[in-house]
DRENSE-110530 format. One line per 2 residues: number of its first residue (from 1); their letters; for each residue x, y, z of N, C-alpha, C. Coordinates in steps of 0.05 Angstrom, whole numbers, m for minus. Example, Ala and Ser with C-alpha at 12.3 -4.5 7.8 and 13.67 -1.06 7.14 Angstrom:
2
1) AS) 264/m114/156/246/m90/156/264/m66/156 | 257/m45/142/273/m21/143/258/1/157
This chain:
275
1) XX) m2422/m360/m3042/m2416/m372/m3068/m2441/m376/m3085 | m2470/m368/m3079/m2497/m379/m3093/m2485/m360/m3115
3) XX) m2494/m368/m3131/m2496/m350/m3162/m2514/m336/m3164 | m2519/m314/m3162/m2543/m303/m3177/m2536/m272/m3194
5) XX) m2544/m263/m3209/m2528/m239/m3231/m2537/m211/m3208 | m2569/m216/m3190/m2565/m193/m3181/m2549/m188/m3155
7) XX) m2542/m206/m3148/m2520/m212/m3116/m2494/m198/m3122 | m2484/m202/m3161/m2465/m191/m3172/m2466/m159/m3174
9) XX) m2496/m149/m3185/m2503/m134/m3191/m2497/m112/m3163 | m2506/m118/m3151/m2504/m104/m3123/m2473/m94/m3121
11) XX) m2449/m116/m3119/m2426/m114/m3111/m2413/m100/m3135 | m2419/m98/m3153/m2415/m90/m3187/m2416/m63/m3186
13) XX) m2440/m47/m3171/m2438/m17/m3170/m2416/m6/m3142 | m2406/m31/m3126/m2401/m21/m3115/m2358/m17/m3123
15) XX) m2356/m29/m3142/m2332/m29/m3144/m2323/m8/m3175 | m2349/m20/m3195/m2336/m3/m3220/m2366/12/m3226
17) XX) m2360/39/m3242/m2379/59/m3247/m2372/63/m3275 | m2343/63/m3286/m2348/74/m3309/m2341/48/m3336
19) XX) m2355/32/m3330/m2356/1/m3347/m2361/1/m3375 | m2349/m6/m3390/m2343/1/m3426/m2370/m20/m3428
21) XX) m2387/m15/m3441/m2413/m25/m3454/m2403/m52/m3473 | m2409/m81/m3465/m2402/m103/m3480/m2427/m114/m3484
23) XX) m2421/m125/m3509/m2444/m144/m3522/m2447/m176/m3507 | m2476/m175/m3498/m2472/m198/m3483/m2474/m220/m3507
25) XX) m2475/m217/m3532/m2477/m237/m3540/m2450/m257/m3546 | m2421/m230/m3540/m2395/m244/m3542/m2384/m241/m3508
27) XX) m2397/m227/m3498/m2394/m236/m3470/m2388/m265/m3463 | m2372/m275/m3442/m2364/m307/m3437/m2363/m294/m3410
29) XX) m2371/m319/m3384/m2372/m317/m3364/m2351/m331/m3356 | m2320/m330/m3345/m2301/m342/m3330/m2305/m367/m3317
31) XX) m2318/m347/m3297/m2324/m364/m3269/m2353/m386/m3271 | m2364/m382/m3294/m2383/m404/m3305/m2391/m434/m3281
33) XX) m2367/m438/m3298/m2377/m461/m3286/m2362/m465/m3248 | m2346/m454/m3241/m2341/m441/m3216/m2362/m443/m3199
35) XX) m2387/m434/m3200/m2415/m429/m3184/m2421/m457/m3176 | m2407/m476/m3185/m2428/m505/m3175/m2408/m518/m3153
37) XX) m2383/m504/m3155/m2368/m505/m3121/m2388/m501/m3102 | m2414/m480/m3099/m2435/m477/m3076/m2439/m498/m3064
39) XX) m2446/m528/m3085/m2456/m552/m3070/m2429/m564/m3051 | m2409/m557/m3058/m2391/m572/m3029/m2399/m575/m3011
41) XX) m2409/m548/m2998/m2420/m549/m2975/m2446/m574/m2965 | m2461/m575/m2978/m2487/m593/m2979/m2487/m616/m2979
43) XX) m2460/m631/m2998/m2451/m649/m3000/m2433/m654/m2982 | m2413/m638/m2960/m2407/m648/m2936/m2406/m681/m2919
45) XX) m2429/m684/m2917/m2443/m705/m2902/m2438/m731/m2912 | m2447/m728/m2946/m2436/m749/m2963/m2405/m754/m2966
47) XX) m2389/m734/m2971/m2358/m733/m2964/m2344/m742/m2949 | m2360/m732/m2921/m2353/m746/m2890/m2355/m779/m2890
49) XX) m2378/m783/m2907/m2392/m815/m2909/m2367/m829/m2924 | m2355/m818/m2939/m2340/m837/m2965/m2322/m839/m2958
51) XX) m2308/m823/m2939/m2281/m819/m2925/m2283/m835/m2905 | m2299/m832/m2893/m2292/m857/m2867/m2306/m880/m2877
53) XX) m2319/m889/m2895/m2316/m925/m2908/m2288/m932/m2918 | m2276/m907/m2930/m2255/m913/m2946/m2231/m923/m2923
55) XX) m2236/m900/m2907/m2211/m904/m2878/m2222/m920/m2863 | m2243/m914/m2851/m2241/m926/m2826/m2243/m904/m2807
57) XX) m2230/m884/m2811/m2230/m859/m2793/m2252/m846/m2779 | m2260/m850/m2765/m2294/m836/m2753/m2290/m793/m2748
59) XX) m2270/m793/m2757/m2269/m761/m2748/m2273/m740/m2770 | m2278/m756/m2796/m2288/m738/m2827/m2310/m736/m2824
61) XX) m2326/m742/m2804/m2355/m733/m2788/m2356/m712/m2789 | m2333/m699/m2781/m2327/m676/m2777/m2329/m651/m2803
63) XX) m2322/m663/m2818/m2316/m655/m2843/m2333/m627/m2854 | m2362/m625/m2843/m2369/m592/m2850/m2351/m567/m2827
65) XX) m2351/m564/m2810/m2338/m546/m2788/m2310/m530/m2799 | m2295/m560/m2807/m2273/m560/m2825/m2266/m548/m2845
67) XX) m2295/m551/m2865/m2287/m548/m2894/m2281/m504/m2886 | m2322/m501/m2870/m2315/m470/m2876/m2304/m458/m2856
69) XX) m2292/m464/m2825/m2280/m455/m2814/m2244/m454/m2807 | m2244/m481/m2835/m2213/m472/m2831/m2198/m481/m2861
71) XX) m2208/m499/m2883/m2203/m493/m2912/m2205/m483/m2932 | m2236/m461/m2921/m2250/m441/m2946/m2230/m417/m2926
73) XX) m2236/m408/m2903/m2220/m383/m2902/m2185/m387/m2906 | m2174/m409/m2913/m2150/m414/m2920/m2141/m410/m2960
75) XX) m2157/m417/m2962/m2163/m411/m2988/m2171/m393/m3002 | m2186/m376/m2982/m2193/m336/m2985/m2169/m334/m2980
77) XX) m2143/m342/m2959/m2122/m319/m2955/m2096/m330/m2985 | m2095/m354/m2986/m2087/m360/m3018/m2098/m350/m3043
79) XX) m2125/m345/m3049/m2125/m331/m3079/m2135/m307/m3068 | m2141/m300/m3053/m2146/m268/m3050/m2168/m253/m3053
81) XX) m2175/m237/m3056/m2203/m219/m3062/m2202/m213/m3097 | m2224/m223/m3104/m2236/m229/m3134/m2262/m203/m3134
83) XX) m2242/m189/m3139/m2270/m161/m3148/m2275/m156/m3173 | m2275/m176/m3193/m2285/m170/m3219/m2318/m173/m3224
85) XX) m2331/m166/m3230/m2360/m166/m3235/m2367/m167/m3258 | m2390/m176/m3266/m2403/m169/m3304/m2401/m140/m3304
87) XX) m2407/m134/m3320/m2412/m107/m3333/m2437/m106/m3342 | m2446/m84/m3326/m2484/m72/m3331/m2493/m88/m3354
89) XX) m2475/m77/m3374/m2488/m83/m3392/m2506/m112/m3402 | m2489/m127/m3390/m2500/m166/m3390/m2512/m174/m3366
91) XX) m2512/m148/m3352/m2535/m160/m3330/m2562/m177/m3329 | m2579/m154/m3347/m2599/m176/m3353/m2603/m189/m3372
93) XX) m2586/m193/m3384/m2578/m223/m3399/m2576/m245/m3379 | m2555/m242/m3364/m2549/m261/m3350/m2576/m268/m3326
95) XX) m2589/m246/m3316/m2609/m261/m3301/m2631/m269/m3318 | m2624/m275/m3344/m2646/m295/m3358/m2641/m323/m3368
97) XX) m2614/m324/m3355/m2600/m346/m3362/m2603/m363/m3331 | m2618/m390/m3340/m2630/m403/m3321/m2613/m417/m3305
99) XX) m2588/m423/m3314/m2567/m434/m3306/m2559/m425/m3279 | m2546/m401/m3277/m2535/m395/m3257/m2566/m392/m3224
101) XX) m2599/m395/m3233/m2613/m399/m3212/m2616/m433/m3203 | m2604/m437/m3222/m2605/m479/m3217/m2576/m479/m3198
103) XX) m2557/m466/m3200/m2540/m470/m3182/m2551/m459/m3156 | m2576/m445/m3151/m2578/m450/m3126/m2596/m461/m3124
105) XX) m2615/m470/m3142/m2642/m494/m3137/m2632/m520/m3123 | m2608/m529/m3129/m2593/m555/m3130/m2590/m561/m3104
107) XX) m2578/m539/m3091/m2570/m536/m3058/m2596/m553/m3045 | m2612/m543/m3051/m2638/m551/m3033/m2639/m583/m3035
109) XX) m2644/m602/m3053/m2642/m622/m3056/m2630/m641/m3035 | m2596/m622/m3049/m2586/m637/m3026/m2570/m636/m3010
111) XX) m2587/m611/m2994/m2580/m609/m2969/m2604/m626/m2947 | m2626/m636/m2975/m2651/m652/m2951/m2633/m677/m2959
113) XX) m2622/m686/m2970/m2611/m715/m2976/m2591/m726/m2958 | m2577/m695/m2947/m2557/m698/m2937/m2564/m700/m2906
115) XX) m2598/m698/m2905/m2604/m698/m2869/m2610/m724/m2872 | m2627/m732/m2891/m2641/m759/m2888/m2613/m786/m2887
117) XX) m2585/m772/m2902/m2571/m799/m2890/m2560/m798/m2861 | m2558/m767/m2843/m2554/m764/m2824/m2568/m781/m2807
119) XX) m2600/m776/m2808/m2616/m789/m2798/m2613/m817/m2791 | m2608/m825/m2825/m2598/m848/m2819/m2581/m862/m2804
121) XX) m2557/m849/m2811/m2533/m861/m2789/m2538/m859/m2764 | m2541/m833/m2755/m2558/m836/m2722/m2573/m850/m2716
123) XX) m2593/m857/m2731/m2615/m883/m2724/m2606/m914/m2723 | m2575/m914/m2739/m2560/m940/m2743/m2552/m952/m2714
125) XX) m2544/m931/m2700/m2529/m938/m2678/m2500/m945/m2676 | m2494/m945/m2691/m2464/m947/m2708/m2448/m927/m2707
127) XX) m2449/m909/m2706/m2431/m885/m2683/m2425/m880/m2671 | m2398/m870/m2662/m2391/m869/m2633/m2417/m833/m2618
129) XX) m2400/m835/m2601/m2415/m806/m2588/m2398/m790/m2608 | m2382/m792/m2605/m2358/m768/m2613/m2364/m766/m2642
131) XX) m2374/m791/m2657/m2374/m785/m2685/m2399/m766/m2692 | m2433/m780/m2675/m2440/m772/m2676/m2451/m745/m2672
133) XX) m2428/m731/m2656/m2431/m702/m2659/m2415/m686/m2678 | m2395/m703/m2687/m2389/m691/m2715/m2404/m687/m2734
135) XX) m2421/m707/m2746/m2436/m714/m2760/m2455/m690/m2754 | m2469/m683/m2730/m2487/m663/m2726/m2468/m631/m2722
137) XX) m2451/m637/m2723/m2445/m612/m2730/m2436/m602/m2763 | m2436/m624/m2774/m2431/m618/m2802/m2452/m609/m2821
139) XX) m2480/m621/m2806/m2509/m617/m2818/m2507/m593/m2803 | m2502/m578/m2779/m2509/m556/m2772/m2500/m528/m2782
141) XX) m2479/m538/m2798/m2463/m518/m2822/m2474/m521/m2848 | m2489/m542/m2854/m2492/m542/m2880/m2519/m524/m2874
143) XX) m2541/m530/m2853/m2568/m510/m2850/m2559/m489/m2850 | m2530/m477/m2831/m2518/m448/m2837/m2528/m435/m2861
145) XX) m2509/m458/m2876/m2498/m438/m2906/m2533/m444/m2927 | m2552/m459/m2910/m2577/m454/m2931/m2589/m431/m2920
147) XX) m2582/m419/m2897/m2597/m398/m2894/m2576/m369/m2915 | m2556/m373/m2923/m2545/m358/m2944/m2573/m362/m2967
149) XX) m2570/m387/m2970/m2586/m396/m2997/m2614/m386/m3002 | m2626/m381/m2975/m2648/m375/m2968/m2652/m345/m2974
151) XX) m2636/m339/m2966/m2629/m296/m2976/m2629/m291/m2994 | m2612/m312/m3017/m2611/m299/m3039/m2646/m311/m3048
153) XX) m2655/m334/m3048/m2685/m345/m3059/m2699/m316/m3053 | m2695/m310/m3027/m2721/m292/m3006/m2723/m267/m3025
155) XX) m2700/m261/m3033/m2694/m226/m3050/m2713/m233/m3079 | m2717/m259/m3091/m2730/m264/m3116/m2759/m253/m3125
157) XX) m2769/m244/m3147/m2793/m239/m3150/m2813/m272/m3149 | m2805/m286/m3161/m2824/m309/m3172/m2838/m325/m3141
159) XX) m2857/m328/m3140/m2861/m339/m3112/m2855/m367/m3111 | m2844/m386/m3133/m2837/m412/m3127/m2814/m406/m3111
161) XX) m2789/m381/m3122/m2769/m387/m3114/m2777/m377/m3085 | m2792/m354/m3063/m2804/m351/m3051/m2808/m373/m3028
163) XX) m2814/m392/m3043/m2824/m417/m3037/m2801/m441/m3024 | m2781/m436/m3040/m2761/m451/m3042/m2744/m441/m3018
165) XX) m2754/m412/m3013/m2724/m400/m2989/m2741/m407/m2965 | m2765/m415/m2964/m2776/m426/m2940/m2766/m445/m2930
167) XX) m2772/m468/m2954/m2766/m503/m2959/m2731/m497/m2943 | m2709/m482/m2961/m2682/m487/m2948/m2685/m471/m2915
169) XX) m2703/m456/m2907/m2703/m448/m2878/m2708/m472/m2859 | m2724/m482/m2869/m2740/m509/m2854/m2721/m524/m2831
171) XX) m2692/m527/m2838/m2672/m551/m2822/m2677/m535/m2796 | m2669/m508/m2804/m2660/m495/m2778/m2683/m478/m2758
173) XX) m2706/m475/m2768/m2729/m461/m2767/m2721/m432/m2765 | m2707/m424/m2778/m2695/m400/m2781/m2722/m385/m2801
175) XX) m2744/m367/m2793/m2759/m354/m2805/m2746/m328/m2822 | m2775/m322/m2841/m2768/m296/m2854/m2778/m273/m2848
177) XX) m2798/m273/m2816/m2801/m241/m2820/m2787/m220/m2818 | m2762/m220/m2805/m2743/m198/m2813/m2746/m188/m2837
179) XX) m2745/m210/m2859/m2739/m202/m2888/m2770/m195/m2900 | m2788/m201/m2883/m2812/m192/m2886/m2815/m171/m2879
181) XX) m2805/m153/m2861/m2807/m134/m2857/m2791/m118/m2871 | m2770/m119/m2877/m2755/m99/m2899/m2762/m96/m2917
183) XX) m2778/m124/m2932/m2792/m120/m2958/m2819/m100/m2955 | m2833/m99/m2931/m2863/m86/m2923/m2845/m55/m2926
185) XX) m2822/m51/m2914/m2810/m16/m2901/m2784/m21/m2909 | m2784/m16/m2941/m2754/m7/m2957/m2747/15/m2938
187) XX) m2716/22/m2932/m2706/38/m2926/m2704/49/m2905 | m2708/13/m2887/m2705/34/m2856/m2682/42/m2852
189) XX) m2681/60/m2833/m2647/82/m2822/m2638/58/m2802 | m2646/46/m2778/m2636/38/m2757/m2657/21/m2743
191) XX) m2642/m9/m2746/m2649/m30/m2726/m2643/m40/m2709 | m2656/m34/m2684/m2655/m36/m2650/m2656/m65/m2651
193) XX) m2636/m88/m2647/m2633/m111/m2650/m2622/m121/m2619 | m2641/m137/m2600/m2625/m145/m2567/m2608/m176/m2587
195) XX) m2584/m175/m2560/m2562/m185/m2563/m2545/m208/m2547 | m2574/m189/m2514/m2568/m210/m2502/m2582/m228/m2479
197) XX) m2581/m237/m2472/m2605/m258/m2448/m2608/m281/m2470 | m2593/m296/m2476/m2590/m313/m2496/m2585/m349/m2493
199) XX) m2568/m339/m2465/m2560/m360/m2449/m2568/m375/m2438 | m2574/m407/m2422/m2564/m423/m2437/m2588/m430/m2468
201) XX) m2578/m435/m2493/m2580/m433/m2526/m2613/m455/m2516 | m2613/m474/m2498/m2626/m497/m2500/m2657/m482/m2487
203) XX) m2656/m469/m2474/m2679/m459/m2460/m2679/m428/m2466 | m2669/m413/m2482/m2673/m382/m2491/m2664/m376/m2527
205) XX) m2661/m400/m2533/m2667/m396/m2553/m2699/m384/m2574 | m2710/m395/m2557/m2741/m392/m2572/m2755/m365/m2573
207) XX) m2739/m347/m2548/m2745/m325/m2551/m2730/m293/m2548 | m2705/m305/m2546/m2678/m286/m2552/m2660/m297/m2566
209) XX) m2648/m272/m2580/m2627/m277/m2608/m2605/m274/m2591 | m2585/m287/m2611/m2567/m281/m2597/m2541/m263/m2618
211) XX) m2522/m264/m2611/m2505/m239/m2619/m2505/m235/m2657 | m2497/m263/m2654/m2497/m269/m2685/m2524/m276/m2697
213) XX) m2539/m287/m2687/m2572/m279/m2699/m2580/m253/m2699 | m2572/m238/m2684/m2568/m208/m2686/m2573/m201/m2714
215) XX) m2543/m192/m2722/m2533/m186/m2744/m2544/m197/m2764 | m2551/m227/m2769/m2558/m236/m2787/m2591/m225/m2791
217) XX) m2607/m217/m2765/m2636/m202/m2764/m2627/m176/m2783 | m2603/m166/m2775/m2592/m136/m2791/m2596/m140/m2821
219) XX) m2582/m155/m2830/m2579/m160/m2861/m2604/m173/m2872 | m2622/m182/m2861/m2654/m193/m2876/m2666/m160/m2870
221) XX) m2663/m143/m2850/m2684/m128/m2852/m2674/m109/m2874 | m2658/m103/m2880/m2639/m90/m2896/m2634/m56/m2887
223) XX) m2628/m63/m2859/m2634/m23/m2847/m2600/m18/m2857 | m2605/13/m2851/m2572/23/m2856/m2555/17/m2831
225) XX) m2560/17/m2814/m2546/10/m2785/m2564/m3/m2757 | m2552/m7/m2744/m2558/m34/m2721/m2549/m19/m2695
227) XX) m2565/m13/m2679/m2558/m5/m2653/m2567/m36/m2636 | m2547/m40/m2619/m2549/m68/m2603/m2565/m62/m2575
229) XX) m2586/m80/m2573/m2607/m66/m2544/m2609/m99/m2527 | m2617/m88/m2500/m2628/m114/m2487/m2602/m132/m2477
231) XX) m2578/m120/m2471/m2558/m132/m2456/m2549/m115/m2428 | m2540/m122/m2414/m2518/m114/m2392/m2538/m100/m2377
233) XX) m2570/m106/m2378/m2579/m84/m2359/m2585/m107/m2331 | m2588/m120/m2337/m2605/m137/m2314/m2594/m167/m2319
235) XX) m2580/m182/m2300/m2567/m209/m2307/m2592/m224/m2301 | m2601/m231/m2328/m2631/m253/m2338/m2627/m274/m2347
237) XX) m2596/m285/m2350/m2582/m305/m2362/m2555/m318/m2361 | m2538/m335/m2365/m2518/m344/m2351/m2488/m330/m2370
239) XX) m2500/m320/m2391/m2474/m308/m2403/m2467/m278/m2389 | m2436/m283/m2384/m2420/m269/m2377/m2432/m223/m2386
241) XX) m2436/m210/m2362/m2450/m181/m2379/m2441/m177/m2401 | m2410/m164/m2408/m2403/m161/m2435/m2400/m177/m2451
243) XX) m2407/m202/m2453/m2398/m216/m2478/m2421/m216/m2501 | m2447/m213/m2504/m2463/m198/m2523/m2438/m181/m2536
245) XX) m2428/m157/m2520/m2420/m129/m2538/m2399/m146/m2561 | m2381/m160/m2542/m2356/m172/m2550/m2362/m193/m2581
247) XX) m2390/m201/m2584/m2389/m228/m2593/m2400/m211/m2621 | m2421/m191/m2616/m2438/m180/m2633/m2416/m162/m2657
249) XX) m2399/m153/m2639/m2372/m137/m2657/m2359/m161/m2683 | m2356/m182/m2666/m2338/m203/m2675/m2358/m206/m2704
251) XX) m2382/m217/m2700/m2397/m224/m2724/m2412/m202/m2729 | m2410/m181/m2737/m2404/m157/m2765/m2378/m158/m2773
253) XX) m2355/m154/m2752/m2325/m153/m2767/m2329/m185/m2793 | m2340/m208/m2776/m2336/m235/m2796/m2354/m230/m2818
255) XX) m2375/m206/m2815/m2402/m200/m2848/m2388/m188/m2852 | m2361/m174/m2846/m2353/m155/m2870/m2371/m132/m2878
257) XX) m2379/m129/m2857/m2397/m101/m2855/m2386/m70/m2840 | m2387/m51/m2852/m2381/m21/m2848/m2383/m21/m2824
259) XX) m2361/m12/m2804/m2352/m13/m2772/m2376/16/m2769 | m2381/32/m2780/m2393/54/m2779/m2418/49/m2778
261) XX) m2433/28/m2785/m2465/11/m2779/m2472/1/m2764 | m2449/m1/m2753/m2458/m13/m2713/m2460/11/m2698
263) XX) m2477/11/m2684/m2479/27/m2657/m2479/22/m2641 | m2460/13/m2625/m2442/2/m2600/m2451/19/m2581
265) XX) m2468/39/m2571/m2461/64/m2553/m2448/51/m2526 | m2440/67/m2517/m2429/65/m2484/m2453/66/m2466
267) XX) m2454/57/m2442/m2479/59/m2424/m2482/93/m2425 | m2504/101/m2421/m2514/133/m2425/m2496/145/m2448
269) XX) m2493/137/m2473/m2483/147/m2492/m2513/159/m2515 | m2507/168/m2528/m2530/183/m2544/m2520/182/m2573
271) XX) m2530/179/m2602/m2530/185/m2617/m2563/204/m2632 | m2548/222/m2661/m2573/230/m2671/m2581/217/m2692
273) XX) m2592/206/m2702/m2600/205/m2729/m2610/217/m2752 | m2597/235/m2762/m2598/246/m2783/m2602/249/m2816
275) X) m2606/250/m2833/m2604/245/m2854/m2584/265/m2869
């Protein structure tokens, strides 16, 4: 949901080619003011907070997990797929219009506002256990969706905004050299991404990805396809052999990415790479 004209721009060639030339100066943007739905997410925490003063209820703790894993994709299958785009023509109009980069400047704010009252409440002692893992799981969706925020900052020329996709990386220590490297080598063909020895998250995290950090390594480096390496050869970890293959399919099918960009091979399978 970040706003930005070239995030449009991208999806814009991919749907219309032969676009009637409009004047951006009678151009009107629809979905305008639409873009500042982004902060839901961020604001979560605070939501969770107002709901249970109001109730009493300790389980709106809960309240990020909720919003995008079961009211935003409920609400994709009610209004449906929105493939309208600007037209070339008001493209760079629109990315000179400062507006739609403050809808994602805003995120940052407060998504730090929204740790420091976390902080808070945890430090209160005033939580149950149960709440307080709601609560931490709701901040752990909102760092999710800043690493969205962070992609679109990272793709920017200006180095404040540069700056800024750091600042929203920070919750999760989610780095950018993937995206440092795509930026150094436009146009790689194919990224050898391991998938698995991941297991248990608390002690292998620091130096194996796991299925869905995977993919997400895929899309910062910006290659054309992803061959999956570093699972099922040698049990180095407590997750089950195939569940890398199983998990890594799952999140590309959830990016909505071309089934034809994975390279799944079979054990002694071979592909060529060609141009």
């Amino acid at each position: 949901m970040e706003a930005h004209a070239e995030h449009a721009h991208h999806h814009h060639h991919e749907h219309h080619h032969d676009e009637v030339e409009v004047n951006p100066a009678t151009w009107s943007d629809p979905k305008r003011y639409a873009w500042l739905l982004g902060i839901i997410v961020p604001l979560a925490p605070f939501i969770g907070w107002a709901l249970v003063e109001l109730t009493g209820f300790g389980g709106f703790w809960f309240i990020g997990p909720v919003l995008v894993f079961v009211a935003f994709p409920i609400l994709d299958m009610v209004v449906g797929l929105d493939s309208s785009n600007p037209p070339d023509s008001v493209l760079k109009f629109l990315e000179q219009d400062r507006y739609y980069r403050w809808c994602t400047y805003v995120f940052i704010p407060i998504q730090y506002a929204g740790l420091v009252l976390a902080c808070w409440k945890w430090g209160s002692g005033n939580l149950s256990i149960v709440e307080s893992i709601g609560l931490a799981l709701t901040m752990g969706v909102v760092g999710g969706i800043a690493i969205n925020t962070a992609h679109e900052l990272g793709h920017k020329r200006e180095a404040a905004e540069k700056w800024l996709s750091r600042v929203a990386l920070a919750q999760t220590g989610y780095g950018h050299f993937f995206r440092e490297i795509g930026r150094a080598y436009p146009g790689i063909d194919l990224a050898l991404l391991p998938i698995g020895a991941y297991a248990p998250r608390w002690m292998l995290s620091p130096v194996h990805t796991d299925p869905e950090e995977a993919v997400q390594a895929f899309l910062d480096v910006g290659a054309a396809a992803m061959a999956p390496m570093h699972w099922a050869t040698f049990l180095l970890s407590s997750e089950p052999p195939l569940e890398p293959l199983l998990r890594v399919r799952a999140a590309w099918s959830a990016a909505q990415l071309p089934r034809s960009g994975l390279w799944d091979l079979p054990v002694g399978g071979s592909r060529v790479l060609a141009h």
